[in-house]
N, C-alpha and C positions, 0 to 999 in steps of 0.2 A: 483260581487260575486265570478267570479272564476279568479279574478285579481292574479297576483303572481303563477299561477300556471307555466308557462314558464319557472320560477326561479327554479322550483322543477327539470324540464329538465338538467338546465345548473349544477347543486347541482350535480345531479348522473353521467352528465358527468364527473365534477372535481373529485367525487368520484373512479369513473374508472380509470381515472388518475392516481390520487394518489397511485392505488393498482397496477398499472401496474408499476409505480415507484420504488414503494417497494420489485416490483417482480425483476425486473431489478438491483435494490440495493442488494438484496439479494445474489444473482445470481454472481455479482459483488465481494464478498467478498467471497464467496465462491471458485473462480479465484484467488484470492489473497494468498490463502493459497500452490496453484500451480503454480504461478510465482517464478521463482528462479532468484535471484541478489549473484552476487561474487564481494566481497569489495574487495581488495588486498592493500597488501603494501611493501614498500623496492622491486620496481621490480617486483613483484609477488612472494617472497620471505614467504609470509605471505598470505594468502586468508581465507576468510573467505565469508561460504555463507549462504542465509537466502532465507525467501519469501519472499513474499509486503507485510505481515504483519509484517517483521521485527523482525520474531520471529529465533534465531539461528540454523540453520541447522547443519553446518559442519566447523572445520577448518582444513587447512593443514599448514605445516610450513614444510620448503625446510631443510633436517639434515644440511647442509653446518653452517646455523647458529648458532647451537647450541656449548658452549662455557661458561663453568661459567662467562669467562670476559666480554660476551655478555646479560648478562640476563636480564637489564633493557633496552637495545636494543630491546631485542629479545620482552619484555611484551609491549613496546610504537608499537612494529611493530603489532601486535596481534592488541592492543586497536585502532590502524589505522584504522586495516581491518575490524572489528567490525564497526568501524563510520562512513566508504563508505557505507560498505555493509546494516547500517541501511538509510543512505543518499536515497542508491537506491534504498533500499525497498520504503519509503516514495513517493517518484519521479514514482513512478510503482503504489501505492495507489493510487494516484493523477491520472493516466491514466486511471484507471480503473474506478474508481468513474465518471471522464467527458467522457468514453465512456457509462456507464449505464444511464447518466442524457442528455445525448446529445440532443438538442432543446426543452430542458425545461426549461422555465421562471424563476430557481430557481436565488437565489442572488448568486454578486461573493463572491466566498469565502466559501462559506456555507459548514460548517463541516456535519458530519454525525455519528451519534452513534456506536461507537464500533470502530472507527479509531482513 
């Protein structure tokens, strides 16, 4: 009659689990918007910085290259440091996420909402 009731134990553990996970996710992204990445390019000639979420912070561009005859130069050096500095935002997501999930059964790979 009180078969399965043992199931109900291991249920509230996962549950617990679960909401510690969420708190740790949470928590996680929340970090993320205070990690700072600087792309650069041409040298460091070009920078460009962001968080791990990839969202654009700042750029800088060194005057030395400025130059009408430079100016699709100058826009491939920008769009550079734009695409490390999203590189490394991403590469920084990625740390942060497997430090919040750390010895948890989850699958590899496993995406997560809002990244």
């Amino acid at each position: 009659m009180l078969k399965g009731l043992g199931q109900l134990g291991d249920m509230a553990k996962i549950m617990k689990q679960a909401q510690e996970v969420q708190a740790k996710i949470a928590a996680a992204q929340e970090r993320l918007s205070t990690v700072q990445v600087t792309g650069e390019a041409g040298a460091g000639l070009v920078t460009c910085t962001a968080n791990a979420k990839g969202e654009l912070q700042g750029i800088s561009i060194d005057p030395s290259i400025f130059s009408p005859d430079d100016k699709e130069i100058v826009e491939d050096l920008i769009l550079t440091a734009v695409k490390d500095a999203q590189a490394k935002a991403a590469i920084a997501q990625q740390n942060e996420m497997a430090k919040a999930t750390e010895g948890l059964p989850l699958p590899e790979g496993m995406k997560f909402p809002g990244l």
